[in-house]
C-alpha positions in Angstrom: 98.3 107.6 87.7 96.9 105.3 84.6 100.9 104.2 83.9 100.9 100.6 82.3 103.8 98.2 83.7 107.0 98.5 81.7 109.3 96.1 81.2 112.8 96.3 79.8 112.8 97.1 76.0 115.8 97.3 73.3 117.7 100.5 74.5 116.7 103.5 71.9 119.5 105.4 69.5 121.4 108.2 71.3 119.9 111.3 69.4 117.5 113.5 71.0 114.0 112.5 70.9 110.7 114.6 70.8 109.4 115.5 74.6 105.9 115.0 75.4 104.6 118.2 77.3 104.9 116.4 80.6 108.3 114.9 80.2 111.3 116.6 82.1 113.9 114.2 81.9 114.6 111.3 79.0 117.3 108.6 80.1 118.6 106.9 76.8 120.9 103.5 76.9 122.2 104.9 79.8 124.9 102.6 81.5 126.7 103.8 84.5 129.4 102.3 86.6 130.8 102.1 90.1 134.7 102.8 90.0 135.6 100.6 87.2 132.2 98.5 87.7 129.4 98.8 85.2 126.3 98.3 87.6 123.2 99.2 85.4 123.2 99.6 81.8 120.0 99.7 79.2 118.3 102.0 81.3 115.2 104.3 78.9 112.8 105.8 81.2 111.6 109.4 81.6 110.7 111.8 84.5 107.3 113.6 84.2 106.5 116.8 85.5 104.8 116.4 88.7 105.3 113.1 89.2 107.1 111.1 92.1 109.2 108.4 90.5 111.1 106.0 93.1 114.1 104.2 92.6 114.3 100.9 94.1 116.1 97.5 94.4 118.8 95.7 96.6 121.4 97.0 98.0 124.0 97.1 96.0 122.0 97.1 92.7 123.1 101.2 91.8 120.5 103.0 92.8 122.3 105.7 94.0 124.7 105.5 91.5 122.4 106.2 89.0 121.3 109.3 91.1 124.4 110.7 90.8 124.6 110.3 86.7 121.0 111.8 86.4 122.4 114.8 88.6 125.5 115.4 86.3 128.1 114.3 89.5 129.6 111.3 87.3 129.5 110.9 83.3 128.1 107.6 82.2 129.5 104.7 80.4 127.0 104.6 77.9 124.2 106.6 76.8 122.1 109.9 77.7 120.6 111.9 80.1 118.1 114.8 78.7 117.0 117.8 80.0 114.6 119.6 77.7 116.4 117.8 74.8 120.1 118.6 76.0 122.7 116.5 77.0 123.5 116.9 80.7 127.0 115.4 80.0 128.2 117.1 76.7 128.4 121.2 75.6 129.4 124.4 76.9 129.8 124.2 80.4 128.0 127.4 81.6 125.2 126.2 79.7 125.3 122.6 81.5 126.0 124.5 84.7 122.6 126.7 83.8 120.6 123.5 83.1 121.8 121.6 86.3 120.6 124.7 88.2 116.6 123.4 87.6 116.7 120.7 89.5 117.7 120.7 93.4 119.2 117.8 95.2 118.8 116.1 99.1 121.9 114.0 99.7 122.0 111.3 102.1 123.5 113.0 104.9 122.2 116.6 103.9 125.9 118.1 103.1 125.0 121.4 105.5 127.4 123.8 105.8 128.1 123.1 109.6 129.7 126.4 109.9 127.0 128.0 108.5 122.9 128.5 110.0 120.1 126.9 108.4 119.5 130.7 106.9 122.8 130.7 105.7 123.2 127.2 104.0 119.6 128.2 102.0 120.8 131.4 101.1 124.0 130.8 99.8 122.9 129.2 96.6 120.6 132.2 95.8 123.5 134.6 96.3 125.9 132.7 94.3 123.5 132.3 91.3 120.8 134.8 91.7 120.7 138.6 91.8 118.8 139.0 95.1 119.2 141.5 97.5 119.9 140.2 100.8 116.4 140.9 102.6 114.6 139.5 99.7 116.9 136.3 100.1 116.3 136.2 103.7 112.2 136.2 102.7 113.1 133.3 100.8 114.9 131.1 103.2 112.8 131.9 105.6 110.0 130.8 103.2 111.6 127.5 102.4 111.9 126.7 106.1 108.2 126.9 106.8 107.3 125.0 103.8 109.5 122.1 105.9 108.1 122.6 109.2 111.2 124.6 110.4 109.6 127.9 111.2 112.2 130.3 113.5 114.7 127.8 112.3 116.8 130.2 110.8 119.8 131.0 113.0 120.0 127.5 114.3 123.0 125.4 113.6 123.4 122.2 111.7 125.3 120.6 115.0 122.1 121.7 117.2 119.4 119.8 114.9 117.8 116.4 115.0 117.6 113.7 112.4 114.7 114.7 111.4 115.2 118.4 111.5 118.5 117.6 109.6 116.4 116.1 107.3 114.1 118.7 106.5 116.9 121.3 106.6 118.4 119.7 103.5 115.0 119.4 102.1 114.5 123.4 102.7 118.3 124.2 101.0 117.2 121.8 97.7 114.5 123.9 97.0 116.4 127.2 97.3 116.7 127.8 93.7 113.0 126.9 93.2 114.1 123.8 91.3 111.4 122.0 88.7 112.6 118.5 89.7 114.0 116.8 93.4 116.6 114.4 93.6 116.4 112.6 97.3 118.6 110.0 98.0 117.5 107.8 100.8 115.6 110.8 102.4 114.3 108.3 105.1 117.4 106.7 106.2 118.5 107.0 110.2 114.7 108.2 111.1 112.2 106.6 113.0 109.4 105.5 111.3 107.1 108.6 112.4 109.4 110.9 111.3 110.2 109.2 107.6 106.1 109.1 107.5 106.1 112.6 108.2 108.9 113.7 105.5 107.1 111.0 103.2 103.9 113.7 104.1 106.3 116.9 103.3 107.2 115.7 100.0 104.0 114.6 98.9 102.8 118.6 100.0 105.9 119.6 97.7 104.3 117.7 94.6 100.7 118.8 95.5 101.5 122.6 96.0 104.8 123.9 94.3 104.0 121.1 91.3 107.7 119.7 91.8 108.7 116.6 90.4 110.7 114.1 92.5 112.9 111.2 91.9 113.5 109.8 95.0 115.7 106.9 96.2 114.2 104.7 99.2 115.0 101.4 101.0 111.7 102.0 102.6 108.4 99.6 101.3 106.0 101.8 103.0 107.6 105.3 101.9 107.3 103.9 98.1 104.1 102.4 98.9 102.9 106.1 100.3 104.3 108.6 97.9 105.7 106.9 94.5 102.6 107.1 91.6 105.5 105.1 89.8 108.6 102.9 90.9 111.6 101.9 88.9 113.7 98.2 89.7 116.9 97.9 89.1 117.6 94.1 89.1 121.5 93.5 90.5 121.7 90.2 88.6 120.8 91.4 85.1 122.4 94.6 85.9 119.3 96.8 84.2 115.9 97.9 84.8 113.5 95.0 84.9 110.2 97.1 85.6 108.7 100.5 85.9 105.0 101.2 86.7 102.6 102.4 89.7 104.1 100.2 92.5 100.9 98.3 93.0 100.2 97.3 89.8 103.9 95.8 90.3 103.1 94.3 93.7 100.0 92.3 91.9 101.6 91.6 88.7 104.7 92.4 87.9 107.8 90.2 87.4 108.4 87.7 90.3 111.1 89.2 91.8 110.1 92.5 91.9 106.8 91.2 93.5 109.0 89.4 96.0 110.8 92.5 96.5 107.9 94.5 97.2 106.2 91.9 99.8 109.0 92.4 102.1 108.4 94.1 105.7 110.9 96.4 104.5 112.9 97.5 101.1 116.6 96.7 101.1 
């Protein structure tokens, strides 16, 4: 993607600004905070339909923090989050509960239902939120495990899977709602590095075939390297974004620490 380098600007006014036809998400003066800990603050970017955006910087910095502001799990200091123009933290909650339900999200540890099969844990979102009959919901689960390698995956347990399979599984019950945009936090963490090329493969089939947008945090150079057409720093020292572009354009000639960041053997 032809996206210029982007460095930190003057954070816009907190009013709802005009989407371009590609734009899902708008993040306005957003600040966000860690207990009682503002980590980031001044953040303005948007998501694009399509696109892969990943988050990256230290450990520490509030990368996944962040995540769970953009996902509605925690209400920022400062600032806005925008879906199609609304405010993901303010207004009727049934309609914020509607608006949350377009985008899916891969946690960490994938948060399966361990007393429920891989079938089970994809089909219960659809038949809390949907109006489904049951065979047509087991169609669609067992869809979305084929579409992550988990073919006759369906009756299986969550305590009888691998990393990687865990992996994938949680991948499989993001998409159950057929969800516009992915949140994946650390989707490579605890797997080897042929199986984190592998998922970095899956979600880059995602993009190309279902046309789903994904923001995806990663401590993993070659995984941002691989999939991300643009990355997002979040500096722990100025405690903002200090660049946003195609992650080799930053590697070449971004700011100098984000540079050094991205010349490590690996992304902390």
């Amino acid at each position: 993607m032809q996206t210029p380098q982007l460095p930190l600007g003057e954070p816009a006014p907190q009013t709802r600004s005009t989407l371009g036809p590609d734009v899902l998400v708008q993040v306005r003066g957003l600040a966000v905070a860690a207990g009682n800990l503002v980590v980031q603050s001044g953040l303005e970017f948007d998501i694009r339909a399509g696109e892969v955006l990943a988050v990256m910087g230290p450990s520490g910095c509030g990368k996944s923090t962040l995540v769970r502001h953009l996902v509605g799990l925690e209400r920022p200091v400062a600032g806005q989050v925008l879906y199609a123009g609304h405010d993901l933290h303010r207004g009727d909650a049934a309609e914020l509960a509607a608006l949350r339900r377009r985008f899916g999200v891969m946690f960490q540890a994938g948060a399966l239902w361990s007393s429920m099969s891989l079938g089970e844990n994809i089909m219960f979102p659809m038949r809390l939120f949907t109006r489904l009959g049951s065979a047509e919901r087991r169609r669609r689960a067992r869809f979305k495990l084929a579409l992550v390698g988990l073919d006759g995956g369906f009756d299986l347990m969550p305590a009888q899977l691998s990393g990687g399979m865990r992996k994938r599984a949680a991948l499989a019950r993001a998409l159950a709602l057929d969800p516009e945009l992915l949140y994946l936090d650390e989707p490579g963490s605890g797997l080897d590095p042929l199986n984190a090329a592998r998922l970095d493969e899956l979600v880059l089939n995602l993009r190309h075939h279902l046309g789903t947008a994904v923001v995806m945090v990663t401590h993993e150079n070659a995984s941002i390297m691989a999939v991300a057409d643009r990355a997002l720093y979040l500096d722990p020292l100025a405690h903002t974004m200090t660049a946003l572009g195609p992650p080799r354009d930053l590697l070449s000639h971004g700011p100098a620490e984000v540079r050094a960041f991205l010349q490590r053997g690996v992304v902390a």
